[in-house]
C-alpha positions as CSV (number, residue, x, y, z in Angstrom):
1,X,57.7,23.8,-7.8
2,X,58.5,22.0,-10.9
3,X,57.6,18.7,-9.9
4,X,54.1,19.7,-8.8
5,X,53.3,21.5,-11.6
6,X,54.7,18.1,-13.4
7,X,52.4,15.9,-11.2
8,X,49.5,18.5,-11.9
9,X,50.3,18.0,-16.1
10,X,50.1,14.5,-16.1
11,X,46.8,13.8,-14.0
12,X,45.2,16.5,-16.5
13,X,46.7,14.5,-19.2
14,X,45.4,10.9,-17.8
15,X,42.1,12.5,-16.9
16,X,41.6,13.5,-20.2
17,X,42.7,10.6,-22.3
18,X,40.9,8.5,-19.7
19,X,37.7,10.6,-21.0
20,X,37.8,10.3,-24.6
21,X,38.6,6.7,-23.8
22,X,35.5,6.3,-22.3
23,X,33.2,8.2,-24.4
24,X,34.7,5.8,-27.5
25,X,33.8,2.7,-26.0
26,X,30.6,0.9,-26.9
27,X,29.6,-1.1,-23.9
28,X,26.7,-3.3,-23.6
29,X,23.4,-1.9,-24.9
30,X,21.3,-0.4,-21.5
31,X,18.8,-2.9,-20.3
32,X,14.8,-2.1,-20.8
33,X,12.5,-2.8,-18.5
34,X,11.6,-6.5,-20.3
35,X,15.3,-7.5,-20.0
36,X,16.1,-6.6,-16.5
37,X,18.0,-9.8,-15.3
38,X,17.1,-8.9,-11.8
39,X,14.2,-11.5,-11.1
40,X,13.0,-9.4,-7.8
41,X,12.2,-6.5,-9.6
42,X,11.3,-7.8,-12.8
43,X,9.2,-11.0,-11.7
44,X,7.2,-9.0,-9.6
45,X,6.4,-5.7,-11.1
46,X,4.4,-5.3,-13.5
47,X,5.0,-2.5,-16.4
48,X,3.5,0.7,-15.2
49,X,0.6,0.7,-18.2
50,X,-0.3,-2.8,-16.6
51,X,0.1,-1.5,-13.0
52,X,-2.1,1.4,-13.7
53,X,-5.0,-1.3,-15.1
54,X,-4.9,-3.3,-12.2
55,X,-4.9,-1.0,-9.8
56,X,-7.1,1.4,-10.7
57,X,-9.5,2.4,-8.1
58,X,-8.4,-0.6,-5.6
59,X,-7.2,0.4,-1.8
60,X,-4.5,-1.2,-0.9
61,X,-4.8,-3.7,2.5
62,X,-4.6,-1.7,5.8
63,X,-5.1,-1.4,9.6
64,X,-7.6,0.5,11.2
65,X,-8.0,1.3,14.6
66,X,-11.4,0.9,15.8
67,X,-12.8,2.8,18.3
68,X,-16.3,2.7,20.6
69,X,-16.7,6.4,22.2
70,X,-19.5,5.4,24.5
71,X,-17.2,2.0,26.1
72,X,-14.1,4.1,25.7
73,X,-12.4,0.8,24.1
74,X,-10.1,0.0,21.4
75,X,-8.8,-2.4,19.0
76,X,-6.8,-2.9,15.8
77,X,-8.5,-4.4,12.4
78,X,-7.1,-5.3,9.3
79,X,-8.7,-4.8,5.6
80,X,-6.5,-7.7,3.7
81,X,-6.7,-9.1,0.1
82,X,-9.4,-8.7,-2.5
83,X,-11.6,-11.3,-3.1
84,X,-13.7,-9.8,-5.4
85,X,-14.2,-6.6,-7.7
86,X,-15.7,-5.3,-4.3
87,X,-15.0,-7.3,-1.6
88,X,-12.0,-7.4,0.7
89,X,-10.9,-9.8,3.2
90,X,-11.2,-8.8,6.5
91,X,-9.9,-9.7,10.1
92,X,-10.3,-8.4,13.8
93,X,-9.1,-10.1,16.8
94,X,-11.1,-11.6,19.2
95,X,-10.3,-8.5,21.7
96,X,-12.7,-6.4,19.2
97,X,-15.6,-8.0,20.9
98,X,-15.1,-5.1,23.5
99,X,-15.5,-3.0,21.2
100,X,-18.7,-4.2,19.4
101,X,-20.5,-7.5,19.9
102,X,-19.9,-9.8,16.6
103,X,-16.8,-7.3,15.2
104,X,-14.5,-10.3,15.5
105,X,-17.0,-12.4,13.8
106,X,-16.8,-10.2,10.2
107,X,-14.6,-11.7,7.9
108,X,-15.1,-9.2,4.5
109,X,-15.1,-5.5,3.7
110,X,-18.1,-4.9,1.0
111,X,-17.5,-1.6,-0.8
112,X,-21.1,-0.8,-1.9
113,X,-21.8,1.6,-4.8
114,X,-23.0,4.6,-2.7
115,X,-19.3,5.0,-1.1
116,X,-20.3,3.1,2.2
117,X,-18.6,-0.4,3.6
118,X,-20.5,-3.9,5.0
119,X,-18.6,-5.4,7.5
120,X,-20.2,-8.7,7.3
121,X,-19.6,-12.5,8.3
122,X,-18.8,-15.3,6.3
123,X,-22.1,-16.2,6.4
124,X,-23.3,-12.7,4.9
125,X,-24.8,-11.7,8.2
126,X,-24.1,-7.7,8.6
127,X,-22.0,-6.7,11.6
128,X,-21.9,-2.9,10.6
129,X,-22.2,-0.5,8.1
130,X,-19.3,2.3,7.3
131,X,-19.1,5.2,5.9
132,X,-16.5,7.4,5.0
133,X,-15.3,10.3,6.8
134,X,-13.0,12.9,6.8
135,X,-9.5,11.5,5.0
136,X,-8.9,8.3,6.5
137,X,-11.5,7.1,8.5
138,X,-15.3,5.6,8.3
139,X,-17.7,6.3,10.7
140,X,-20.7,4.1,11.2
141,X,-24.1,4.6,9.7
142,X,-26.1,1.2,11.1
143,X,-26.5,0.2,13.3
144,X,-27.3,4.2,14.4
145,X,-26.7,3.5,18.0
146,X,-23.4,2.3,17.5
147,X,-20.9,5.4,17.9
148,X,-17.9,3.6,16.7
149,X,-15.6,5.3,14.1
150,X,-12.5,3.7,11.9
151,X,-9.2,5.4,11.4
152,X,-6.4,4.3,9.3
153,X,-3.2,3.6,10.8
154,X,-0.1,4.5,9.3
């Protein structure tokens, strides 16, 4: 019984040395966020009061599902970089023409100051007119005989 309560002294003796040890020494000062040597995270993130400027009020890119009701077909579309303080890039496969003649043909997503969305070509043609529904989705306003509605995909 001796020796363990020996044993038992001296780790609660190291233990504690080892403690004020450790709260005595100065290490290195803790990095900021501006001296992070870590060039992943700090070459590509941008301070949070500068992430907060530029990304105020912009969507990130995403995939939609689009889906015709009246053809019962589907296809997956993609809303991709921003090329202007309103425009998006925009791509659909060329299975979308099932969907909706000239859907494959739209190449930007047009955020318009009432809240609704041009899909239009690269030559500014409009394909369709969006707008938005419950949570995720748009539904389409024109042209009024298309019954075609956009979801987000997780």
């Amino acid at each position: 019984m001796k020796a363990y309560l020996q044993v038992l002294a001296i780790s609660a003796g190291s233990a504690a040395v080892s403690a004020v040890i450790l709260s005595l020494w100065t290490g290195p000062a803790a990095y900021s966020v501006d001296d992070t040597p870590d060039p992943i995270i700090s070459g590509t993130t941008a301070p949070l009061a500068k992430l907060g400027a530029m990304t105020a009020g912009v969507s990130p890119p995403a995939v939609f599902s689009v889906s015709n009701f009246s053809r019962k077909t589907v296809c997956l579309v993609e809303r991709g970089a921003t090329l202007t303080s309103r425009s998006r890039d925009f791509f659909a496969p060329p299975d979308c023409e099932s969907v909706w003649p000239g859907l494959a043909r739209a190449t930007n997503w047009t955020q318009n100051e009432d809240g609704s969305v041009t899909l239009s070509t690269v030559h500014g043609a409009t394909v369709l007119t969006l707008v938005r529904g419950k949570s995720f989705s748009y539904e389409v306003a024109d042209p009024i005989e298309a019954d075609l509605a956009l979801l987000m995909v997780p």
